[in-house]
C-alpha positions as CSV (number, residue, x, y, z in Angstrom):
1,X,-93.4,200.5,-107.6
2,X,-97.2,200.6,-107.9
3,X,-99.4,203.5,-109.9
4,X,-102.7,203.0,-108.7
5,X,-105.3,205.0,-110.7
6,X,-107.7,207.8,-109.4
7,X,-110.8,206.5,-111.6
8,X,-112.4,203.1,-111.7
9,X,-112.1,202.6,-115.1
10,X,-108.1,203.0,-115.9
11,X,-105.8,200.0,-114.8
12,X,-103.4,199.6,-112.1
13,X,-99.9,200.0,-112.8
14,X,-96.8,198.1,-111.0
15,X,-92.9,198.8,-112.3
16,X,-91.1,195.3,-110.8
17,X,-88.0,193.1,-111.9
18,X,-89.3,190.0,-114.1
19,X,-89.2,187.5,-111.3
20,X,-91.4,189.3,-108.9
21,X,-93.9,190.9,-111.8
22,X,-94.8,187.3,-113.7
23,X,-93.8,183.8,-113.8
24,X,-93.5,181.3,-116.7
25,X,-95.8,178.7,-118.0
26,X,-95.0,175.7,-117.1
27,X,-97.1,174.0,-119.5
28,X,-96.2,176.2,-122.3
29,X,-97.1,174.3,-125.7
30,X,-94.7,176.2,-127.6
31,X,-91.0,175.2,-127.0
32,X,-89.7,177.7,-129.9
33,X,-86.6,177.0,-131.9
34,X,-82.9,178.0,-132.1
35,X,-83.1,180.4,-134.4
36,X,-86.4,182.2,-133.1
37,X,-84.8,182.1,-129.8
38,X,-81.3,184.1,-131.2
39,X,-83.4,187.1,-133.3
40,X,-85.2,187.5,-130.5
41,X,-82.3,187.7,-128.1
42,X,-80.7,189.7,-130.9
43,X,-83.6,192.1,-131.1
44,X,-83.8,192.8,-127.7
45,X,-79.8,193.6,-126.9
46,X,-79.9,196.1,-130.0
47,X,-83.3,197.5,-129.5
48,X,-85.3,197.0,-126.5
49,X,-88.0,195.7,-125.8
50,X,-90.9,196.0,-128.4
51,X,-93.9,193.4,-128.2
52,X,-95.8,192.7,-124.5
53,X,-96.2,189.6,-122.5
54,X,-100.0,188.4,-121.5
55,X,-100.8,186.9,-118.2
56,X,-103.1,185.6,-116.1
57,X,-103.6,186.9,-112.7
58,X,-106.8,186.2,-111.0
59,X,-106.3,184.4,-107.3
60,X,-102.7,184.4,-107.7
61,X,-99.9,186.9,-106.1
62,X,-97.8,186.6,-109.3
63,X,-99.5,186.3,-112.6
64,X,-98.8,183.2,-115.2
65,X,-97.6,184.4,-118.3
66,X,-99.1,182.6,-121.1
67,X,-98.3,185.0,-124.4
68,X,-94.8,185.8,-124.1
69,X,-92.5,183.3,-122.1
70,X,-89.5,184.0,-124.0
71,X,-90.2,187.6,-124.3
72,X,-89.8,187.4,-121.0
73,X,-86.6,185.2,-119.6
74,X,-84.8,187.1,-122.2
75,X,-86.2,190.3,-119.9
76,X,-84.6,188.8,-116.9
77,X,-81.4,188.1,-118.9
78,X,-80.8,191.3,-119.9
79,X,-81.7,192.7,-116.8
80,X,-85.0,194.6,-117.9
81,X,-87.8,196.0,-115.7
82,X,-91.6,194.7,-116.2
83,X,-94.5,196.7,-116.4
84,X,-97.7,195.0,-115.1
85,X,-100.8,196.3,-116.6
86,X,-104.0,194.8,-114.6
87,X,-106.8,195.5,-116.9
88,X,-110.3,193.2,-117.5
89,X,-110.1,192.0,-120.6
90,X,-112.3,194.8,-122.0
91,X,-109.1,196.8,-122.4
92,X,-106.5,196.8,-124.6
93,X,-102.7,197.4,-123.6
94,X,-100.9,199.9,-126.2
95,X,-96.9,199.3,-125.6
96,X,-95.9,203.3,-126.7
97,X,-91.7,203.6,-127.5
98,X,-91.7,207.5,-126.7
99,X,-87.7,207.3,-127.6
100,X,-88.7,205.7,-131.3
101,X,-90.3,208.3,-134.0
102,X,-92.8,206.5,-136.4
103,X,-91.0,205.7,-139.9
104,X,-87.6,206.0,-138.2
105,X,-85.1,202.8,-139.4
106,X,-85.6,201.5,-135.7
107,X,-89.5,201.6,-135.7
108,X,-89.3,199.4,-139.3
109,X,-86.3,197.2,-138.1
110,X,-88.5,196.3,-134.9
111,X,-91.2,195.6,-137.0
112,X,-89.8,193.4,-139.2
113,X,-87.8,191.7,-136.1
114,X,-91.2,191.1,-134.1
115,X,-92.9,189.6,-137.3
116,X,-89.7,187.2,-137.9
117,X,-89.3,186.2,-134.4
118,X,-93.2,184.8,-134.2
119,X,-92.5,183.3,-137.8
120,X,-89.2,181.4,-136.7
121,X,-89.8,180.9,-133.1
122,X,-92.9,178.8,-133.3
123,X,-91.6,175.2,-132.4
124,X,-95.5,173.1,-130.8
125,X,-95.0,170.8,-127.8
126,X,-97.3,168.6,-129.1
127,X,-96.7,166.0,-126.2
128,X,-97.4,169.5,-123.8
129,X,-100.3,170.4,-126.3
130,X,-102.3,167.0,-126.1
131,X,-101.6,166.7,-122.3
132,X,-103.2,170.0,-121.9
133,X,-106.4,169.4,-124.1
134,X,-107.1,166.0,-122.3
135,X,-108.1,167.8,-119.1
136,X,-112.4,167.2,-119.3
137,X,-112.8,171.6,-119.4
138,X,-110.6,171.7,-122.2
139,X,-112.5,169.3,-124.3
140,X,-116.1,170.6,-123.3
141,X,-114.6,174.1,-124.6
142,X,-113.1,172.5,-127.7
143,X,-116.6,171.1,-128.2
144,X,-117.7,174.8,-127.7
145,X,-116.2,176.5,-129.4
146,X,-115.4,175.2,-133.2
147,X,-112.9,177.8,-134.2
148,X,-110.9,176.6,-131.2
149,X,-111.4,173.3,-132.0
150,X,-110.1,173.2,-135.6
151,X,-107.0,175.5,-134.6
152,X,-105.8,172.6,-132.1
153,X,-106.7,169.9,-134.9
154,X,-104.7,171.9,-136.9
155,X,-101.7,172.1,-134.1
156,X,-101.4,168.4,-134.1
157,X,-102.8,168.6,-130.6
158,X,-105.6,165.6,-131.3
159,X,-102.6,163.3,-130.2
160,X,-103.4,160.9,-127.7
161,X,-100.2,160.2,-125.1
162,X,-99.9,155.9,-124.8
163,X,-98.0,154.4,-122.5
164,X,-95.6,151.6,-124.6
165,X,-97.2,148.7,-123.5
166,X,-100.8,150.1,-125.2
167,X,-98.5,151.1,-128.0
168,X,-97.4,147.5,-128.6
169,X,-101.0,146.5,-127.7
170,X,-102.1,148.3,-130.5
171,X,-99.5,148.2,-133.5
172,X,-97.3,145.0,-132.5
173,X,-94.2,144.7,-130.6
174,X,-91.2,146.9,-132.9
175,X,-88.8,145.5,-134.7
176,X,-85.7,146.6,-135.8
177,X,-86.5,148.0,-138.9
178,X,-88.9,150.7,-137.0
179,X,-85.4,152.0,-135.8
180,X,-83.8,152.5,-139.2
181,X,-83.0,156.0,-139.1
182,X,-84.5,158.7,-141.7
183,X,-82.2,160.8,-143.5
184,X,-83.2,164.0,-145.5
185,X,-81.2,165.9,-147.4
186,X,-82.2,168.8,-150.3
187,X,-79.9,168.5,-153.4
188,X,-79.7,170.1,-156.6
189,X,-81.5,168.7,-159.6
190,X,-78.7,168.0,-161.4
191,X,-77.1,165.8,-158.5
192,X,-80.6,164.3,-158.2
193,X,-80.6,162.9,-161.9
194,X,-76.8,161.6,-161.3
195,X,-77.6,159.6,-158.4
196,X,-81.3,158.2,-160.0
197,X,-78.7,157.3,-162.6
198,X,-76.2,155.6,-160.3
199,X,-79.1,153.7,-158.5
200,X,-80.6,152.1,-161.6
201,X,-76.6,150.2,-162.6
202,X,-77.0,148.6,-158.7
203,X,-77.7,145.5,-158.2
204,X,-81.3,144.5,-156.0
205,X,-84.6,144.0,-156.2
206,X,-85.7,147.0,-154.5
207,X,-84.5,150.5,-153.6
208,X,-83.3,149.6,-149.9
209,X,-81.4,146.8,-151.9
210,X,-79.7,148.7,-154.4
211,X,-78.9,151.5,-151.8
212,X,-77.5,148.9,-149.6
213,X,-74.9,148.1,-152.8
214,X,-74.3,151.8,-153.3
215,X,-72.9,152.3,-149.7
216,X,-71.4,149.2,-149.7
217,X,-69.4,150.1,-153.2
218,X,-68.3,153.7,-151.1
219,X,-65.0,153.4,-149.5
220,X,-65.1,155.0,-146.1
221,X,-61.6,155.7,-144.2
């Protein structure tokens, strides 16, 4: 269903299903988390939709979304409709919930919701996010454009991608100590001072020593 408007300046409206009205990113550099993905989701079923997608559309039949990925495969989950807004980037796209009043509990919870969901959803590709900034436009526009520049540095998405054998090239061949694995846990202050306290009666010369007699003292079934 297309609205196509009587004057030059307004956009050109199309009502279609998800699939047809935009497709994913396929280089997205933002993989988002579990727990983004589920208030979202959440947000959504209860609500409806609130924020808008972003895409690009120029030469293609069906624009690339590149703001708004998940925003939208949870759109084609639920079964939602897509409204395409072609504008020229001198406009800006107002999303207007005529069914929610402003200061009602649904217009705050939404609020709340959307700013969560970009807080707890963020999750960078960062093998994605370097791939993308090696192609040679990319870089000249980083070189650009400072702002842009430090937001990627800031990203992690300096990264260069090594194939194994230039990684063993440059750092040595690993060993099996580079496979130990790292285990973090948070603990109370209290438990922290028992523990400091059990380490120091172990016997070794060194931390991974005396931690190596403190398993080895635990009985395990």
């Amino acid at each position: 269903m297309n609205y196509k408007s009587n004057r030059a300046n307004l956009p050109v409206v199309e009502v279609k299903p998800p699939s047809e009205a935009a497709s994913p990113d396929l280089h997205n550099t933002n993989k988002h988390t579990q727990r983004g993905r589920g208030l979202h989701e959440n947000s959504m079923r209860k609500r409806g939709a609130f924020r808008s997608i972003a895409s690009a559309g120029k030469g293609v039949s069906i624009p690339v979304v590149y703001a708004g990925n998940q925003t939208l495969e949870i759109a084609a989950q639920l079964g939602m409709e897509v409204i395409n807004v072609h504008t020229n980037g001198n406009q800006v796209v107002n999303v207007v919930r005529d069914d929610i009043a402003p200061g009602s509990v649904e217009a705050i919870a939404l609020g709340l919701e959307d700013n969560e969901i970009a807080k707890q959803s963020y999750n960078p590709d960062l093998e994605i996010l370097a791939a993308v900034m090696a192609d040679p436009a990319m870089q000249a526009l980083k070189d650009e454009d400072k702002l842009l520049a430090g937001l990627v540095k800031g990203m992690g998405g300096d990264l260069k991608i090594q194939s194994l054998d230039a990684l063993a090239e440059e750092y040595g061949e690993p060993t099996a100590e580079d496979f130990w694995p790292f285990i973090k846990i948070q603990v109370s202050v209290e438990i922290k001072e028992k523990f400091d306290k059990v380490m120091l009666k172990m016997s070794g010369s060194n931390e991974m020593e005396k931690f190596d007699a403190l398993i080895s003292s635990i009985k395990l079934s």
